[in-house]
N, CA, C and O atoms as a Maestro MAE file, in Angstrom:
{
 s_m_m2io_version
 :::
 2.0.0
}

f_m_ct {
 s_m_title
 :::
 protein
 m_atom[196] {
  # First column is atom index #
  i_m_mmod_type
  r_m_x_coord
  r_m_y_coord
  r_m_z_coord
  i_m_residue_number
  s_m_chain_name
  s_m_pdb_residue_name
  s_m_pdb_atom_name
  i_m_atomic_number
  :::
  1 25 -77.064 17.839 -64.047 1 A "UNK " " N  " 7
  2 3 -75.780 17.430 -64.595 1 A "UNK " " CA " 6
  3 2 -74.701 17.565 -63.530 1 A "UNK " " C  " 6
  4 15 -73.810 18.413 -63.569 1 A "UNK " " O  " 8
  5 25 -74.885 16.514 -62.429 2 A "UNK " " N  " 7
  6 3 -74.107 16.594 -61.525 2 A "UNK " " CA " 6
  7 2 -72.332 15.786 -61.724 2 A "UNK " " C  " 6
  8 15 -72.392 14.728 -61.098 2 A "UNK " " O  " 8
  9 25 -71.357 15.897 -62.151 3 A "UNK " " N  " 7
  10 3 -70.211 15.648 -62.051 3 A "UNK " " CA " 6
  11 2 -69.496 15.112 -60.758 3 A "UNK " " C  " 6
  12 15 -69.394 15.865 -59.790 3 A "UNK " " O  " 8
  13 25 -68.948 13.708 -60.709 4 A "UNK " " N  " 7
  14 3 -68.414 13.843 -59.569 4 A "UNK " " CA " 6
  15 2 -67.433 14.004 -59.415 4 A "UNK " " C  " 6
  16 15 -66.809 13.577 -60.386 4 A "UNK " " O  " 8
  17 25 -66.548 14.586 -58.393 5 A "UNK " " N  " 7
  18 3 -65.008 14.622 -57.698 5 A "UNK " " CA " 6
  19 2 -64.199 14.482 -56.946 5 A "UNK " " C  " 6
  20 15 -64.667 13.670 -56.148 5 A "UNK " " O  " 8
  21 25 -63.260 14.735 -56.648 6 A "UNK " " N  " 7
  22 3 -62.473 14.133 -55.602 6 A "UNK " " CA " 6
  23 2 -61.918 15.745 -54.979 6 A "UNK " " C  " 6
  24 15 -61.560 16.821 -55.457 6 A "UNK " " O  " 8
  25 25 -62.133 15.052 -53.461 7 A "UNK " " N  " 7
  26 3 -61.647 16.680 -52.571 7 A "UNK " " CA " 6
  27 2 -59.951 15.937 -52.202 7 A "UNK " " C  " 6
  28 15 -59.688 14.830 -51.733 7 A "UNK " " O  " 8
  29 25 -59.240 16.801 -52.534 8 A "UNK " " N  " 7
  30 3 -57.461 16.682 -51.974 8 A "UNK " " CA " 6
  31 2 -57.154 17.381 -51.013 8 A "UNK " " C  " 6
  32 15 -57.695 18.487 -51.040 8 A "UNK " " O  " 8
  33 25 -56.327 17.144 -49.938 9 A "UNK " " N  " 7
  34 3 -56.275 17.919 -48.747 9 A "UNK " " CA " 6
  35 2 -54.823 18.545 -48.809 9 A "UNK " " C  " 6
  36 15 -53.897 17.753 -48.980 9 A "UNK " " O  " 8
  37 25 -54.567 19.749 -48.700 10 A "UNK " " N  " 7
  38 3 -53.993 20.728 -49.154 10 A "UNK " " CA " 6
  39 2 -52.822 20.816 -48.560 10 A "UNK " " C  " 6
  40 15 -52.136 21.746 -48.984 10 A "UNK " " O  " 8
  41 25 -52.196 19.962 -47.451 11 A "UNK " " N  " 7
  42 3 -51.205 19.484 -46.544 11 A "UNK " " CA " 6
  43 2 -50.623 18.334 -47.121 11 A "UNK " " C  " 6
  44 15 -49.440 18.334 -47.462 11 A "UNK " " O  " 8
  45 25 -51.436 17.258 -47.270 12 A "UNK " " N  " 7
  46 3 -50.335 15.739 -47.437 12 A "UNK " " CA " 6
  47 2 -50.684 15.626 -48.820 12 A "UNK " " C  " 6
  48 15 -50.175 14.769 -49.541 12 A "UNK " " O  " 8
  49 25 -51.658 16.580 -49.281 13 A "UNK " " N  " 7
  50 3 -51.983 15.904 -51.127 13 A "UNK " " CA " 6
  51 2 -52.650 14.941 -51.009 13 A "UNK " " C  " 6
  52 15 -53.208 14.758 -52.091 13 A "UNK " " O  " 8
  53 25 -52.958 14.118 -50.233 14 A "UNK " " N  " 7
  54 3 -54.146 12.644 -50.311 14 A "UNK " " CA " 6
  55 2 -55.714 13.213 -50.860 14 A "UNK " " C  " 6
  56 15 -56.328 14.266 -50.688 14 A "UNK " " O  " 8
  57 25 -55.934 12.241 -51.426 15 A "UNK " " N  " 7
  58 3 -57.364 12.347 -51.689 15 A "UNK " " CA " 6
  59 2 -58.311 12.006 -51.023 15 A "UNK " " C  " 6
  60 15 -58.520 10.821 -51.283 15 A "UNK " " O  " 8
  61 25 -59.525 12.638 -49.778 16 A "UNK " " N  " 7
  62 3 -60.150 11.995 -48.949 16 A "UNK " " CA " 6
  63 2 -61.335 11.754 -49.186 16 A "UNK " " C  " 6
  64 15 -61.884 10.702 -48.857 16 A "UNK " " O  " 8
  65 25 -61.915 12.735 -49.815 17 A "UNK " " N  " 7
  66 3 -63.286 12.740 -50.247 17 A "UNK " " CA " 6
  67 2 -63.356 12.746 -51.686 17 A "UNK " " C  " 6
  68 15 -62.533 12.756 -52.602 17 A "UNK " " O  " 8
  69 25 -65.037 12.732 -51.547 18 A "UNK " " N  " 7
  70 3 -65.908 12.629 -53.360 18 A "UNK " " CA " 6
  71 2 -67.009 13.050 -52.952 18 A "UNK " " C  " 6
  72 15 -67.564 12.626 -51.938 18 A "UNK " " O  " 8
  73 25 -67.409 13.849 -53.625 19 A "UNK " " N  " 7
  74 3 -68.438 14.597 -53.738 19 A "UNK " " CA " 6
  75 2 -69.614 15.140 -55.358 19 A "UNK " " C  " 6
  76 15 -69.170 15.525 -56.440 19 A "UNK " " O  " 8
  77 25 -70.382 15.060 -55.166 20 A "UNK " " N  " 7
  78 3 -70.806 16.137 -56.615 20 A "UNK " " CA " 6
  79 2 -71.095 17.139 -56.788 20 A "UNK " " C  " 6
  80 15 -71.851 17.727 -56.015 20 A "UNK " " O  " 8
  81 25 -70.653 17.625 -57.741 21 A "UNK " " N  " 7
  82 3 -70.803 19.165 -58.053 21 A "UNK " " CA " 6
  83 2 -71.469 19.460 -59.406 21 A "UNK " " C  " 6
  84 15 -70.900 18.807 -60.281 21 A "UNK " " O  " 8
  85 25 -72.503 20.234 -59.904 22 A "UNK " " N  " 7
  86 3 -73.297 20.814 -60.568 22 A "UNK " " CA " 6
  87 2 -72.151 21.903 -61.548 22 A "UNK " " C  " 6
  88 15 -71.859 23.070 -61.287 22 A "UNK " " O  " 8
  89 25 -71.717 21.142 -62.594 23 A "UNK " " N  " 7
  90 3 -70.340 22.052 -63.180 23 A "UNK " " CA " 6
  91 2 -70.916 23.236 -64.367 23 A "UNK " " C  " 6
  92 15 -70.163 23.803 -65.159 23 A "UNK " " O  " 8
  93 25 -72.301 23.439 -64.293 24 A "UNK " " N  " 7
  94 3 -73.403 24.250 -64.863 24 A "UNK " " CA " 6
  95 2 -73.481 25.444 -64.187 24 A "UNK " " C  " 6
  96 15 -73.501 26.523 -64.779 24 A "UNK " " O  " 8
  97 25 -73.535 25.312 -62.780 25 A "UNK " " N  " 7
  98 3 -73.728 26.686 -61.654 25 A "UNK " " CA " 6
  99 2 -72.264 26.762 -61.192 25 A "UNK " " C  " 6
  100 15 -71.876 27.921 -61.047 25 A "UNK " " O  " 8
  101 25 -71.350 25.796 -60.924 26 A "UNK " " N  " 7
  102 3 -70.156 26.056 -60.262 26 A "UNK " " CA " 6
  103 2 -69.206 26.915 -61.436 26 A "UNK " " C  " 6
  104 15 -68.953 26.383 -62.517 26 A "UNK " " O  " 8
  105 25 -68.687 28.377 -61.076 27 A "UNK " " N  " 7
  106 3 -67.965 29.079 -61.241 27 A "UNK " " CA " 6
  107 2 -66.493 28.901 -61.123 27 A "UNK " " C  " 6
  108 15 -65.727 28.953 -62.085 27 A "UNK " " O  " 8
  109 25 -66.101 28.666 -59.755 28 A "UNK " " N  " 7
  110 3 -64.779 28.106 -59.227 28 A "UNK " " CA " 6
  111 2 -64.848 26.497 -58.107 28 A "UNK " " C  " 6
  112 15 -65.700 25.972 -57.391 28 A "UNK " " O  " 8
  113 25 -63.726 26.262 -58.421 29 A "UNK " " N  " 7
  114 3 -62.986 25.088 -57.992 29 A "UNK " " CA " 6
  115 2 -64.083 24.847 -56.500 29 A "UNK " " C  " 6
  116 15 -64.645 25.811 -55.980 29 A "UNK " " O  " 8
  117 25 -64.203 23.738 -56.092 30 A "UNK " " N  " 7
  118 3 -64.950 23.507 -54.638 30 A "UNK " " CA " 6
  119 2 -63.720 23.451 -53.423 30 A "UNK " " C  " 6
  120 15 -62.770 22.677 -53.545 30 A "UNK " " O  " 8
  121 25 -63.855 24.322 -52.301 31 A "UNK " " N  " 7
  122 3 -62.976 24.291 -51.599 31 A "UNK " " CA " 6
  123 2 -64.115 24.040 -50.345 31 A "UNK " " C  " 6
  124 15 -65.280 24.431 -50.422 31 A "UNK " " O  " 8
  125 25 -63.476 23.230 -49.049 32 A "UNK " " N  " 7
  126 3 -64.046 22.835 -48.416 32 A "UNK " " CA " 6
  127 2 -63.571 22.728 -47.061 32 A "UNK " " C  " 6
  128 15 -62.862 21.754 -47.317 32 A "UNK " " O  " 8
  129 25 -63.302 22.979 -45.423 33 A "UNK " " N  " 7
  130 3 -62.236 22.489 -44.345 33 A "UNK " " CA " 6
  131 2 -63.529 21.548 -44.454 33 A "UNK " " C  " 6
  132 15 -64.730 21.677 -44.688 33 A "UNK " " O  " 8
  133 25 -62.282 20.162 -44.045 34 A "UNK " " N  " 7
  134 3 -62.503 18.719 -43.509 34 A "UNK " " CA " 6
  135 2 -61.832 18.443 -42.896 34 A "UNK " " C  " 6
  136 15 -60.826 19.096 -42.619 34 A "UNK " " O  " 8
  137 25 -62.145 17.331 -42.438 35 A "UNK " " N  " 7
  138 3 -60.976 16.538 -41.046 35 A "UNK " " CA " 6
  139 2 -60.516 15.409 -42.373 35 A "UNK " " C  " 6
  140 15 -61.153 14.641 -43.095 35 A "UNK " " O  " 8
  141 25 -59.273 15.734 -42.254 36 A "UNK " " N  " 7
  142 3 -58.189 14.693 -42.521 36 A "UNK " " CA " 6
  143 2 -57.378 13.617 -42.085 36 A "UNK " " C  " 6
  144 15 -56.204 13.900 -41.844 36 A "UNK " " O  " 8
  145 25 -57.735 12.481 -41.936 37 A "UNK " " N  " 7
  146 3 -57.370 11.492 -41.400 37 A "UNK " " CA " 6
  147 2 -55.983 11.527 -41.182 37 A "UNK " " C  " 6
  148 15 -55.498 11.439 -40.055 37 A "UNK " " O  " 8
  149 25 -55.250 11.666 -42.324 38 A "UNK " " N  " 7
  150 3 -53.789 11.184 -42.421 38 A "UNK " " CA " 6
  151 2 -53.137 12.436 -41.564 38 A "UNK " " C  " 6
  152 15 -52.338 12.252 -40.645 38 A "UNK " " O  " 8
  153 25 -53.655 13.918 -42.056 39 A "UNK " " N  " 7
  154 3 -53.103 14.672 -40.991 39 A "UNK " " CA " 6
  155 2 -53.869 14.527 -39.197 39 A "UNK " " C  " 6
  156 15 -53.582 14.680 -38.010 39 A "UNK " " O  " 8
  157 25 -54.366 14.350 -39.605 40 A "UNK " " N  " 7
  158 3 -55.508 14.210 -38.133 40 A "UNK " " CA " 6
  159 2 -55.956 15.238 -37.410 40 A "UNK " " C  " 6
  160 15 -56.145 15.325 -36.196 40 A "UNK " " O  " 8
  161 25 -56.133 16.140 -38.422 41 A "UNK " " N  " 7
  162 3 -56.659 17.667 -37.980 41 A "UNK " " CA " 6
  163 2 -57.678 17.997 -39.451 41 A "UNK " " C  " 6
  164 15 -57.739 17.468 -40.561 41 A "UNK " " O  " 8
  165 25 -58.361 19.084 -38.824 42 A "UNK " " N  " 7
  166 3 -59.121 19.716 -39.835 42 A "UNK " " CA " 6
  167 2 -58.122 20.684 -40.926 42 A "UNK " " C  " 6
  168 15 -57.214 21.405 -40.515 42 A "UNK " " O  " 8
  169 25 -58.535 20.516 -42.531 43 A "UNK " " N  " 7
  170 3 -57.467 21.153 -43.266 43 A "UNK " " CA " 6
  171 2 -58.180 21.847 -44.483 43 A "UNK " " C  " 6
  172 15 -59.349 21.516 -44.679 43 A "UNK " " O  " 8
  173 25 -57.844 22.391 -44.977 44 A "UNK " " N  " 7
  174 3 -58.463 22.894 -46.403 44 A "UNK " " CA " 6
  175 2 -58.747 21.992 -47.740 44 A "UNK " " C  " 6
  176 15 -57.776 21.904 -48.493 44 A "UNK " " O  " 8
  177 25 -59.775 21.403 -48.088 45 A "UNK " " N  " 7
  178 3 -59.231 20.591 -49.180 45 A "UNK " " CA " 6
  179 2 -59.867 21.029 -50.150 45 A "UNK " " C  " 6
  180 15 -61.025 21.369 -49.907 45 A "UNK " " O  " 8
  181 25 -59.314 21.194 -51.708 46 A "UNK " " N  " 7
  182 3 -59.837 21.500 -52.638 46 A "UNK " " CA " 6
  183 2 -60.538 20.424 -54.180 46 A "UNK " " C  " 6
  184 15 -60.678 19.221 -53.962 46 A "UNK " " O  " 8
  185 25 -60.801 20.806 -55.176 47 A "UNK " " N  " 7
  186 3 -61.168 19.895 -55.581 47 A "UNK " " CA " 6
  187 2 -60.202 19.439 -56.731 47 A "UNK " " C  " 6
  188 15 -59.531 20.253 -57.365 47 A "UNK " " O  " 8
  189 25 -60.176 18.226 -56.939 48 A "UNK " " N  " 7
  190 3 -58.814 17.965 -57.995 48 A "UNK " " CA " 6
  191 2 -60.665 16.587 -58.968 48 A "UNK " " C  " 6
  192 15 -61.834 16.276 -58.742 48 A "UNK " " O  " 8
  193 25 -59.384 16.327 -60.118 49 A "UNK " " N  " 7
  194 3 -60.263 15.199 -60.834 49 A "UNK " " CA " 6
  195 2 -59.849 13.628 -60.445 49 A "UNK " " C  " 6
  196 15 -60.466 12.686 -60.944 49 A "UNK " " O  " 8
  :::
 }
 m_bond[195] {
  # First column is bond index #
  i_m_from
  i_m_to
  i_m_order
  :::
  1 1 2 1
  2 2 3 1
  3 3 4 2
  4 3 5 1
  5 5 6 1
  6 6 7 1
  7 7 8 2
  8 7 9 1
  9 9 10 1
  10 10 11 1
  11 11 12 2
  12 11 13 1
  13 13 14 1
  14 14 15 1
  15 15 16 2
  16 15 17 1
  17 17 18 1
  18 18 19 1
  19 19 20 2
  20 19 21 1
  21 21 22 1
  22 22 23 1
  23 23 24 2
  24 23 25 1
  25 25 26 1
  26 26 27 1
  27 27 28 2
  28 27 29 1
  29 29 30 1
  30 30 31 1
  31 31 32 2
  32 31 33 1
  33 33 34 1
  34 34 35 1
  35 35 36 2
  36 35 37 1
  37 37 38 1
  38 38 39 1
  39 39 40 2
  40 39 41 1
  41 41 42 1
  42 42 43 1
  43 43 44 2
  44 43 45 1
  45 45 46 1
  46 46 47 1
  47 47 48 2
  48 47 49 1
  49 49 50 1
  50 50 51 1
  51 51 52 2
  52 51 53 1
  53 53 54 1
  54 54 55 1
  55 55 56 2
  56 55 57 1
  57 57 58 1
  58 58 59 1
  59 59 60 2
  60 59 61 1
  61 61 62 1
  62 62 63 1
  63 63 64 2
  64 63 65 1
  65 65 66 1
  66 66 67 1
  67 67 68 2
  68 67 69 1
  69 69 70 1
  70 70 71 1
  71 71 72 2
  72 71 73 1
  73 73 74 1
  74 74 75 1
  75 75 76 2
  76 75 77 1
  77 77 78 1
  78 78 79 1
  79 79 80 2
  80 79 81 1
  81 81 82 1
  82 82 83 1
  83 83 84 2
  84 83 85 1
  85 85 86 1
  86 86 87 1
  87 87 88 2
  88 87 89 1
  89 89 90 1
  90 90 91 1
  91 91 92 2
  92 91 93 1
  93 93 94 1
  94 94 95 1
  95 95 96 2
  96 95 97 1
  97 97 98 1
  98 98 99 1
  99 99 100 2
  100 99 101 1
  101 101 102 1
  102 102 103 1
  103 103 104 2
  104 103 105 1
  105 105 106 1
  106 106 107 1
  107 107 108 2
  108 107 109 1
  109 109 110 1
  110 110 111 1
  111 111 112 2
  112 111 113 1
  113 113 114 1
  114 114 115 1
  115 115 116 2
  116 115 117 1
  117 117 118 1
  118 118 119 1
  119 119 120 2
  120 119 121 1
  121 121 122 1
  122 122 123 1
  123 123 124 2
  124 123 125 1
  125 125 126 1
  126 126 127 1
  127 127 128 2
  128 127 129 1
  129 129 130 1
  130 130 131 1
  131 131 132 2
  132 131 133 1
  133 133 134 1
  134 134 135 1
  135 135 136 2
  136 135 137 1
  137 137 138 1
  138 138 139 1
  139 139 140 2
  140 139 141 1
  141 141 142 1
  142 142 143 1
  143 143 144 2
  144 143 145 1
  145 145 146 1
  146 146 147 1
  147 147 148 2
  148 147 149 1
  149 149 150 1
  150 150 151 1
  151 151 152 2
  152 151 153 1
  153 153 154 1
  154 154 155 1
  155 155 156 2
  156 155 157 1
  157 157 158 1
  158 158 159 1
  159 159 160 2
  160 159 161 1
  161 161 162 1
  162 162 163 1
  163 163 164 2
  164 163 165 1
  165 165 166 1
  166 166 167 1
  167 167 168 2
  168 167 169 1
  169 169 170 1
  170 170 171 1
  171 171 172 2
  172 171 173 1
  173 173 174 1
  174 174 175 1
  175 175 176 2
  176 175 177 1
  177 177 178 1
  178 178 179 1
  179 179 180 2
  180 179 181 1
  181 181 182 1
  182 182 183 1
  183 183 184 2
  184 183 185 1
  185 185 186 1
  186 186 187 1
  187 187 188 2
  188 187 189 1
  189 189 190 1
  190 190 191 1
  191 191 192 2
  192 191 193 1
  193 193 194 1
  194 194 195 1
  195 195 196 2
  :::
 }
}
């Protein structure tokens, strides 16, 4: 029962990624560093719907 989502990057608020997450085993929110285009650095992004 995989759910999918959207990762938001924690600087400009854009949405960059999608991913799935297993909302059966996941406890808390998916947090992730990625490279962010719009900032153009690596940033924290978390998971929004």
């Amino acid at each position: 029962m995989a759910d999918i989502v959207g990762l938001q990057c924690t600087e400009c608020k854009r949405r960059n990624y999608v991913t799935l997450v297993n909302k059966k085993k996941a406890q808390k929110k998916l947090e992730k560093k990625k490279f962010c285009r719009f900032c153009e650095k690596h940033t924290l992004h978390k998971e929004c719907k």
